[in-house]
C-alpha positions as CSV (number, residue, x, y, z in Angstrom):
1,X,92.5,-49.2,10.1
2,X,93.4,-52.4,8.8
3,X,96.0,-54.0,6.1
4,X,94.4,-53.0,3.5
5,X,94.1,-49.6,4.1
6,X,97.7,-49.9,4.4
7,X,98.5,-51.8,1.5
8,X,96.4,-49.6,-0.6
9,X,98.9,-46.7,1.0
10,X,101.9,-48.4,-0.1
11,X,101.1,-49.1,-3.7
12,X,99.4,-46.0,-5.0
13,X,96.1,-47.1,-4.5
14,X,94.6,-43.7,-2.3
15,X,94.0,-40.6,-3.6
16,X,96.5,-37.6,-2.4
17,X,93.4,-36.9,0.6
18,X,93.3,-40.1,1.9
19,X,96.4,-40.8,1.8
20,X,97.1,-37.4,3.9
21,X,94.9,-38.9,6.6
22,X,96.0,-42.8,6.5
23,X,99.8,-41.0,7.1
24,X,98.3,-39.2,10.0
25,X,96.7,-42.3,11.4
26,X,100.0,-44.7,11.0
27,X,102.3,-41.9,12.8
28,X,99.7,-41.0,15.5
29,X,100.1,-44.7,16.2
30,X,103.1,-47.1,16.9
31,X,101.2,-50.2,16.1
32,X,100.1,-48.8,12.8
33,X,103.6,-47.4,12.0
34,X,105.0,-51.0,12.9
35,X,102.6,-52.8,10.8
36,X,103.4,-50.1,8.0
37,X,107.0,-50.6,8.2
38,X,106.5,-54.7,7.9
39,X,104.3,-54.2,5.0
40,X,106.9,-51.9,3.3
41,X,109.5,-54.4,3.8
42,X,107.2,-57.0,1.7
43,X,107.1,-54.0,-0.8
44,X,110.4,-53.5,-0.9
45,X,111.9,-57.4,-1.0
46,X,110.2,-58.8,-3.3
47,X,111.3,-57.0,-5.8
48,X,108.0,-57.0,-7.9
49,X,105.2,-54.4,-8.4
50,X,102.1,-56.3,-8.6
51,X,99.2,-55.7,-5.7
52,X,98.8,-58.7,-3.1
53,X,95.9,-59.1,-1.3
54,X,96.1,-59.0,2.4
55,X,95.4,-62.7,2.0
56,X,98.1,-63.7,-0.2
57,X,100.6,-61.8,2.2
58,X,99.3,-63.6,5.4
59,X,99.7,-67.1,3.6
60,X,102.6,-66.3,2.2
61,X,103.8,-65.2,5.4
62,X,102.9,-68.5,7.3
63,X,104.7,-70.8,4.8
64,X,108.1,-68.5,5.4
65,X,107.5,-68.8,9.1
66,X,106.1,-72.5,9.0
67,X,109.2,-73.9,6.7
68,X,112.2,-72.2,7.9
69,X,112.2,-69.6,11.1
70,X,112.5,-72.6,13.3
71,X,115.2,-73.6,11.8
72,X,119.0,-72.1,12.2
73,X,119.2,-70.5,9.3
74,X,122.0,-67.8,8.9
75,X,121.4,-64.4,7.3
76,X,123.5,-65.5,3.5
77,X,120.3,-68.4,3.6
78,X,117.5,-65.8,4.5
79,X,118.7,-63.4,1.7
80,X,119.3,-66.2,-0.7
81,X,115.2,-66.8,-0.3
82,X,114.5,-62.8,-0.3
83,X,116.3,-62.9,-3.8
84,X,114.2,-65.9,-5.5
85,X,110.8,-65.6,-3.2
86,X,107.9,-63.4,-4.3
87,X,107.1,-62.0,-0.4
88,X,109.3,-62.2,2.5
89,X,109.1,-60.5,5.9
90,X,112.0,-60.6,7.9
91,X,112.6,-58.7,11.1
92,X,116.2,-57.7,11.4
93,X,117.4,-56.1,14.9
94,X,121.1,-54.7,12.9
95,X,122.7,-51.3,12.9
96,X,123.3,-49.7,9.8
97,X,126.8,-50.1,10.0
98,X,125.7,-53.9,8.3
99,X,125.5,-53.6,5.3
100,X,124.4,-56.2,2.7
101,X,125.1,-56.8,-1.5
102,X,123.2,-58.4,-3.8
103,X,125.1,-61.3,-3.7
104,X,124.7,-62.3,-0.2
105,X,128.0,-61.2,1.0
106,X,128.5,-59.4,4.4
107,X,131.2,-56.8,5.4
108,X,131.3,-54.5,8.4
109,X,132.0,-50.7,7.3
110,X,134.2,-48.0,8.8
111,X,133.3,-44.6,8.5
112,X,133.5,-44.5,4.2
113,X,132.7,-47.4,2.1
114,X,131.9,-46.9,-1.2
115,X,130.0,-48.8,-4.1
116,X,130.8,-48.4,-7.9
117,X,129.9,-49.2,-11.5
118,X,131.4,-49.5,-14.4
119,X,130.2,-49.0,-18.2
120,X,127.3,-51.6,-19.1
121,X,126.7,-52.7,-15.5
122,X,124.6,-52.3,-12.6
123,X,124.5,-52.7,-8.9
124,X,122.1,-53.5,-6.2
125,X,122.8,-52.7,-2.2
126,X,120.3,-54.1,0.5
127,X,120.2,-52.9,3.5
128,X,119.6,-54.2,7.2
129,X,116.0,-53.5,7.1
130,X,115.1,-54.7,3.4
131,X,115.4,-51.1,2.2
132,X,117.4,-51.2,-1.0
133,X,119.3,-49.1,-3.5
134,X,119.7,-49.4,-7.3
135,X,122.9,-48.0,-8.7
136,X,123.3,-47.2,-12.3
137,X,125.9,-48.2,-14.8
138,X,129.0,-45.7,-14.0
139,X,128.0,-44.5,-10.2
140,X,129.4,-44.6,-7.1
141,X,128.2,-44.3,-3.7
142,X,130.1,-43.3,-0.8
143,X,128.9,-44.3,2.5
144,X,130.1,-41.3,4.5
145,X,127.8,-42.0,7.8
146,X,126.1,-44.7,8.9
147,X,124.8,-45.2,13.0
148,X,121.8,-45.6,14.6
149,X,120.6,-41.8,14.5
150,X,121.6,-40.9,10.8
151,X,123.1,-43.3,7.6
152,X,124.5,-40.1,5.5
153,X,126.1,-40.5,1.4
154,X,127.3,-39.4,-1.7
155,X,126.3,-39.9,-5.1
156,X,127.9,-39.7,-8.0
157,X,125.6,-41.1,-11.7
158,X,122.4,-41.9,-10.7
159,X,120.4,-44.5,-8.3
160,X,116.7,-45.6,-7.1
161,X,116.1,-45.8,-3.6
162,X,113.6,-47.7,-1.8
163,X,114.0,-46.9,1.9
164,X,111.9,-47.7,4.7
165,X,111.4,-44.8,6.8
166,X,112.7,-44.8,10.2
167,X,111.9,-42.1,12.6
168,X,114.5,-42.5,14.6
169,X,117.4,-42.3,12.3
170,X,117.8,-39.9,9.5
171,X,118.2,-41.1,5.7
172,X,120.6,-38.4,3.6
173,X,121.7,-38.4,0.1
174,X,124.5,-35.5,-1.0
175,X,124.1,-34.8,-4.3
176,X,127.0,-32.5,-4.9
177,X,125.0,-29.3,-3.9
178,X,121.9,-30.4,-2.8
179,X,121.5,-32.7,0.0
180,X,117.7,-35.2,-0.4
181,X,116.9,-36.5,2.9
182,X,114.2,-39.8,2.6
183,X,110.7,-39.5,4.7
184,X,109.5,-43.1,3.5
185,X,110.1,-43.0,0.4
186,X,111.0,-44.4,-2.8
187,X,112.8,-42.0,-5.2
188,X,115.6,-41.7,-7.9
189,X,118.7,-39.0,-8.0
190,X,120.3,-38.6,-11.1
191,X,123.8,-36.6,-10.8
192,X,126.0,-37.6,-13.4
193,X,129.5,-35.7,-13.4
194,X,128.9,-34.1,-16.9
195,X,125.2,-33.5,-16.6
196,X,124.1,-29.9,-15.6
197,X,121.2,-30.9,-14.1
198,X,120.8,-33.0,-11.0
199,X,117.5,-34.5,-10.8
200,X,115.8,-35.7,-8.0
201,X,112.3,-38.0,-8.7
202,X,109.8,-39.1,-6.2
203,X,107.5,-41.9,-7.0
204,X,106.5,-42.7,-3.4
205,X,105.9,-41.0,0.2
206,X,108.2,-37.6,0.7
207,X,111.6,-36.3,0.4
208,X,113.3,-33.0,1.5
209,X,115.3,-31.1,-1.2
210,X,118.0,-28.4,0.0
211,X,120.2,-26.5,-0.7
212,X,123.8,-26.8,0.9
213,X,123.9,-22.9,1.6
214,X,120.2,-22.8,2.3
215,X,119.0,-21.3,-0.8
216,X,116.0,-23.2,-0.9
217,X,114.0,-25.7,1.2
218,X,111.8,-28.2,-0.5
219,X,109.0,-31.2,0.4
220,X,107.9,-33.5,-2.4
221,X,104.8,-35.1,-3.0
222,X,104.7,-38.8,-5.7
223,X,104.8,-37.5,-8.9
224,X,106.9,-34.4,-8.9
225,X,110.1,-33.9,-9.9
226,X,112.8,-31.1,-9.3
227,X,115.2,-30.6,-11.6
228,X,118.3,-28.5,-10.5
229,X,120.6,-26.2,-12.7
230,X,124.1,-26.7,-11.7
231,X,124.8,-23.6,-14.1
232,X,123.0,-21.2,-12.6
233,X,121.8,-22.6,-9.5
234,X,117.5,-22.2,-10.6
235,X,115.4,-24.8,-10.0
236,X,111.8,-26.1,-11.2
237,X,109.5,-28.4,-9.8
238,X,107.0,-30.2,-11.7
239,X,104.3,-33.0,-12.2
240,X,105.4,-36.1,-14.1
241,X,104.5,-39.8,-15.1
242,X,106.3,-41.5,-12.8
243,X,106.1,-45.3,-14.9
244,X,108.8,-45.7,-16.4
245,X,111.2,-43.9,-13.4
246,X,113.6,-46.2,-12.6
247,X,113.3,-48.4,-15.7
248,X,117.2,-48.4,-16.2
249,X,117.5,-51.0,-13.5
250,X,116.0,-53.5,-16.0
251,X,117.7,-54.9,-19.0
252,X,116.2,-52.4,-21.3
253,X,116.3,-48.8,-22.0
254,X,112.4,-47.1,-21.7
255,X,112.7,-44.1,-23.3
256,X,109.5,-41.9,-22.9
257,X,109.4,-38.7,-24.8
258,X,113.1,-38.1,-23.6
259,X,115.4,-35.3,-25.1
260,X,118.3,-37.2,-27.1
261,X,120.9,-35.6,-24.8
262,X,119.9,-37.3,-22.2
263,X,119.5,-40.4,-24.1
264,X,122.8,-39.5,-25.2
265,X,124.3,-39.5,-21.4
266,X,122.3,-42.7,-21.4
267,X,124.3,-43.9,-23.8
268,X,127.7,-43.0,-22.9
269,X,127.1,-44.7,-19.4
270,X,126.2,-48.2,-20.6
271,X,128.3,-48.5,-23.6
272,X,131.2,-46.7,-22.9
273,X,131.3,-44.4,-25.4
274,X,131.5,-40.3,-26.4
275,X,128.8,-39.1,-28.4
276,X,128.8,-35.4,-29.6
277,X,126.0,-33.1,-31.5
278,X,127.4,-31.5,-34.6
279,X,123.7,-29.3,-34.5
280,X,123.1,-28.7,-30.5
281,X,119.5,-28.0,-31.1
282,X,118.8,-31.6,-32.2
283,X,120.1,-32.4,-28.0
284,X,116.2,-31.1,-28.1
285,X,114.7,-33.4,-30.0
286,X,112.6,-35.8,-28.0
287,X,112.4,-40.0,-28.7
288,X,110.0,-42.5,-27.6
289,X,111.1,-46.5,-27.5
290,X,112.4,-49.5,-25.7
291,X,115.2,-51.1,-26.9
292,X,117.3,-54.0,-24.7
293,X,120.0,-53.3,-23.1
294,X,122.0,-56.3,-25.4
295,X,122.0,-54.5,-28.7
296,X,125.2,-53.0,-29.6
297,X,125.4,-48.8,-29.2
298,X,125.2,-48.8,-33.2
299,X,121.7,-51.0,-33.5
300,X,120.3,-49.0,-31.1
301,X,121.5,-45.2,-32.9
302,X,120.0,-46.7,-36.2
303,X,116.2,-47.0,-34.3
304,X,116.8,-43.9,-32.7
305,X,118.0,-42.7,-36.3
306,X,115.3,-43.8,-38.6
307,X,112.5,-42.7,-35.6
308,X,114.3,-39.5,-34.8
309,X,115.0,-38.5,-38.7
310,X,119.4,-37.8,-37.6
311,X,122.4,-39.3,-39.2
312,X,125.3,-40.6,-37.0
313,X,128.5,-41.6,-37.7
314,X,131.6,-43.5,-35.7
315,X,135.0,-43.0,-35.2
316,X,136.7,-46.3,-33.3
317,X,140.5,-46.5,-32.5
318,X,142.0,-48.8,-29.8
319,X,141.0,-46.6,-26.9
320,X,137.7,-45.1,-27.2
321,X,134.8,-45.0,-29.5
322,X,133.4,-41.7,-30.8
323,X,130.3,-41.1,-32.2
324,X,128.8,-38.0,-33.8
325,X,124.8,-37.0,-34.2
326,X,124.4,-34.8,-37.1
């Protein structure tokens, strides 16, 4: 097998068959499951989604190696050039107890560290081994676990994960009552306090989907969703467009044929606000658009007004800001 088998693998490029048997390959072999994991890391640093050929990576690759690993060049330099270089590969011998922000800074953790986000903000956390995390405006992360064998957390809002699988050491997100546990994968959880759904997206490799009492047991494959009741504890799994998952992490809001209540939740995150249905069945009514992130709430609600056919209104005093869809 060579790169770009592997490559091909990594961005979507194989049908569901092949890809069955290029996974069988890579973990029947530790070369091929090293190589995988170094081309992952490429995937997952720079930060882009364009398709490289095996060439590009290879020169791209020498300059890096060429220009500065003979140097002495501390880790805050090497992730200073992951942040503004298209392709990096770096091979990091760390424990997941190092763990590393967006901004460069390093801090050892004790058993519990936690990240959060406010209103109209978001957050990026790279790990050791160039996996990384996208939090969501007004999430948290706890890190409850992290060691060689098993890095373990909670979420709380919603995040996209890119985590380069390791088979030695287990990946876990608790999700109030479901755990997701990463088999190479690149997925998003959305759990938001006053949702009643949790759902759980995979747009790459596999996850595991259980139930804290056992209820249920589930493997996904890219492009399925599940979508968890927190009501009555039912669940559905289906097939979906996995484009625009993970689009909050840019500065605008991709809304694809999404219901206004959960463009309402949406909303509420990044602005801060309270928004409330006068008619609950227009929470059903579905919206397409992309509007940035930079508008104010009430530029946005007049798009989503004159597409949608609804009527808002505002209340403001000192503390809050409520809004009403009628």
């Amino acid at each position: 097998m060579n790169k770009s088998m592997i490559w091909e693998l990594i961005t979507h490029q194989l049908s569901a068959q092949k890809e069955k048997e290029v996974w069988e390959q890579i973990y029947s072999s530790p070369e091929l499951l090293t190589q995988y994991k170094e081309m992952k890391r490429i995937w997952s640093l720079s930060g882009n989604n364009q398709v490289l050929p095996t060439e590009t990576i290879d020169r791209k690759y020498k300059e890096f190696s060429k220009q500065h690993m003979g140097r002495n060049t501390d880790r805050r330099l090497l992730f200073t050039l992951v942040k503004y270089a298209a392709v990096l590969i770096v091979a990091f011998a760390s424990s997941y107890a190092l763990w590393m922000l967006n901004d460069s800074r390093q801090s050892n953790y004790q058993a519990v560290h936690t990240y959060e986000t406010g209103n109209g903000s978001t957050n990026t956390i790279t790990l050791s081994d160039g996996s990384q995390i996208w939090l969501n405006a007004n999430s948290s992360i706890d890190i409850q676990k992290a060691d060689k064998q098993c890095v373990e957390l909670k979420l709380e809002g919603e995040a996209l994960f890119d985590i380069i699988h390791n088979e030695e050491r287990r990946f876990i997100i608790n999700a109030q009552s479901l755990k997701i546990e990463d088999l190479g994968t690149r997925f998003n959880v959305r759990n938001f306090k006053d949702d009643d759904h949790i759902v759980a997206t995979l747009i790459e490799g596999e996850i595991m989907v259980s139930h804290i009492n056992r209820q249920f047991n589930e493997v996904l494959v890219p492009g399925q969703q599940i979508n968890y009741s927190k009501v009555d504890g039912r669940y559905t799994i289906e097939h979906i467009d996995t484009s625009y998952v993970g689009s909050w992490k840019e500065s605008k809001f991709e809304f694809v044929d999404k219901s206004l209540a959960d463009i309402a939740l949406d909303l509420e995150n990044w602005y801060g606000v309270s928004i409330t249905f006068k008619n609950k069945a227009l929470e059903k009514e579905r919206f397409t658009g992309v509007i940035q992130k930079s508008t104010s709430v009430e530029k946005v609600l007049d798009v989503i007004a004159y597409t949608a056919g609804i009527k808002y209104s505002i209340n403001q005093t000192n503390d809050s800001t409520e809004i009403m869809i009628q």
